[in-house]
C-alpha positions in Angstrom: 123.7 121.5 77.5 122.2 122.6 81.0 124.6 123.9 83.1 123.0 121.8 86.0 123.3 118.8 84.1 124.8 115.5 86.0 125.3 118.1 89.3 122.5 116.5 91.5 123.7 115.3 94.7 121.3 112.1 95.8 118.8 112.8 98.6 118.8 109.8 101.1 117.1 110.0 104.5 116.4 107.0 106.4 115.0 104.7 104.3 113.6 107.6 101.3 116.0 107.9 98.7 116.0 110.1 95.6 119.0 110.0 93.1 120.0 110.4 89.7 122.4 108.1 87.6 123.2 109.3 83.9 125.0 108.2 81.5 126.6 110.0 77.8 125.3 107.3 76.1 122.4 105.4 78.4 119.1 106.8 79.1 119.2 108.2 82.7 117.8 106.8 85.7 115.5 108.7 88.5 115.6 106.4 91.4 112.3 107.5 93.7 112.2 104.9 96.8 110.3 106.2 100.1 107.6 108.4 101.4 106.8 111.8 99.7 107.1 114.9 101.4 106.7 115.4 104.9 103.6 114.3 107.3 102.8 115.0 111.0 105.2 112.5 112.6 108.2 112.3 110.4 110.1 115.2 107.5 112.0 112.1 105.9 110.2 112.0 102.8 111.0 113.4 99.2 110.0 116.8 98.2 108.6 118.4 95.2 111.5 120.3 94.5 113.9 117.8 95.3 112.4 116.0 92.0 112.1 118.9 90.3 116.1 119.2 90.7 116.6 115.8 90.1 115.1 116.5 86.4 116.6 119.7 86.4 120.2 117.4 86.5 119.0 115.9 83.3 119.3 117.3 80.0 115.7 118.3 78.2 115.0 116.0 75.4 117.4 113.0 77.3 115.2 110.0 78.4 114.5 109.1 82.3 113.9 105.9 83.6 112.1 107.2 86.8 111.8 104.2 88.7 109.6 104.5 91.7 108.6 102.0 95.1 107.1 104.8 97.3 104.2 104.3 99.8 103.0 107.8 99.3 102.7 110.8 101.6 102.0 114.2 100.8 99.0 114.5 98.5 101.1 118.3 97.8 104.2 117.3 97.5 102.7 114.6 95.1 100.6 116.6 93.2 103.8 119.2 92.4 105.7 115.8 91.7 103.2 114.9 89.1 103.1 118.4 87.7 106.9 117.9 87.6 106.7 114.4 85.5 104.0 116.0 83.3 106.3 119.0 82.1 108.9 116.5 81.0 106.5 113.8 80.0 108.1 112.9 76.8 110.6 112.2 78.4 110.0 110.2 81.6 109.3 106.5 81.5 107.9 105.5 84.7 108.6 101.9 86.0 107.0 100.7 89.1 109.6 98.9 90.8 106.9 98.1 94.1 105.0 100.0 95.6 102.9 102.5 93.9 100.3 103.6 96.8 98.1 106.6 97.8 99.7 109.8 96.1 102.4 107.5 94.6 99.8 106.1 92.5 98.8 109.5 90.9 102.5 110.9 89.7 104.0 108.4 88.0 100.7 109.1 85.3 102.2 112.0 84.8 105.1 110.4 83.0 104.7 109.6 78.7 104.8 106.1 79.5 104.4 103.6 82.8 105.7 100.3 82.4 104.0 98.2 86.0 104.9 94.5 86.1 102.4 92.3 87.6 104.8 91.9 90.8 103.8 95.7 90.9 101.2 96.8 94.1 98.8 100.4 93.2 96.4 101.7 95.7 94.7 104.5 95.0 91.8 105.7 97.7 89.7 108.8 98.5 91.8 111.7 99.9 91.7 111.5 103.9 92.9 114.1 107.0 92.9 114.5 110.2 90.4 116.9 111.3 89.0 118.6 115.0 86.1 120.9 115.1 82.8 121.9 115.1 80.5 121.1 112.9 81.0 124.2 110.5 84.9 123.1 110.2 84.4 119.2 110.0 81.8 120.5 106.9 84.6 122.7 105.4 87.2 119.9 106.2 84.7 117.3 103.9 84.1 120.3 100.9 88.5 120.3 101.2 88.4 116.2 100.4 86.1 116.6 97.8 87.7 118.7 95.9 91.2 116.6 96.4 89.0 114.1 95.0 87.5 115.7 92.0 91.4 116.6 91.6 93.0 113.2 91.4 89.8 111.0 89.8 90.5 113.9 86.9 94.2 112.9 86.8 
């Protein structure tokens, strides 16, 4: 059994939260409720890597009920989330509990299965910034959302 198994200490700032409940005999549960990563006005959210431990805490080949109500954030912290889901995709169900908006829309897909009810909300948009500039760096900022684009229509 992994050595990290049913160590992870829960993540809870303001109203983000990020734990893990398992049980010998119950699937586990990945509780994801917030913002992801952190944005220009507030570090609050949940992190790639605070996931990535969270599934670390759970033994390979154990199921996860990674139930998620999250607003979004980070499209990077998102994206590593997804990649994070995808690597233990057999074994993540995704249920969305809420909200599943902007980047929090994309990695639950990444999950072998996602169970929505119809009390569920998605959102999913074009990527968008913040940007100041000239002209030749407002062009390079567009070519950047673009390609976020491409990224998460191919997801």
């Amino acid at each position: 059994m992994n050595q990290d198994a049913f160590n992870f200490i829960p993540v809870v700032r303001g109203q983000n939260r990020l734990e893990v409940v398992n049980s010998a005999t119950e699937p586990s549960e990945l509780v994801l409720i917030g913002a992801i990563g952190k944005s220009w006005y507030d570090d609050s959210g949940i992190t790639e890597q605070e996931v990535r431990d969270a599934l670390k805490s759970v033994p390979k080949g154990k199921h996860i009920n990674a139930r998620i109500n999250s607003e979004g954030g980070s499209v990077k912290e998102g994206l590593g989330i997804y990649n994070a889901f995808k690597e233990r995709s057999a074994d993540i169900t995704a249920h969305i509990t809420g909200y599943a908006l902007s980047i929090a829309s994309v990695f639950p897909l990444g999950a072998g299965r996602v169970v929505s009810p119809k009390s569920a909300i998605w959102m999913m948009h074009k990527a968008w910034s913040m940007n100041q500039g000239n002209a030749d760096q407002m062009r390079q900022a567009a070519e950047m959302l673009d390609a976020h684009d491409e990224t998460l229509i191919d997801i």
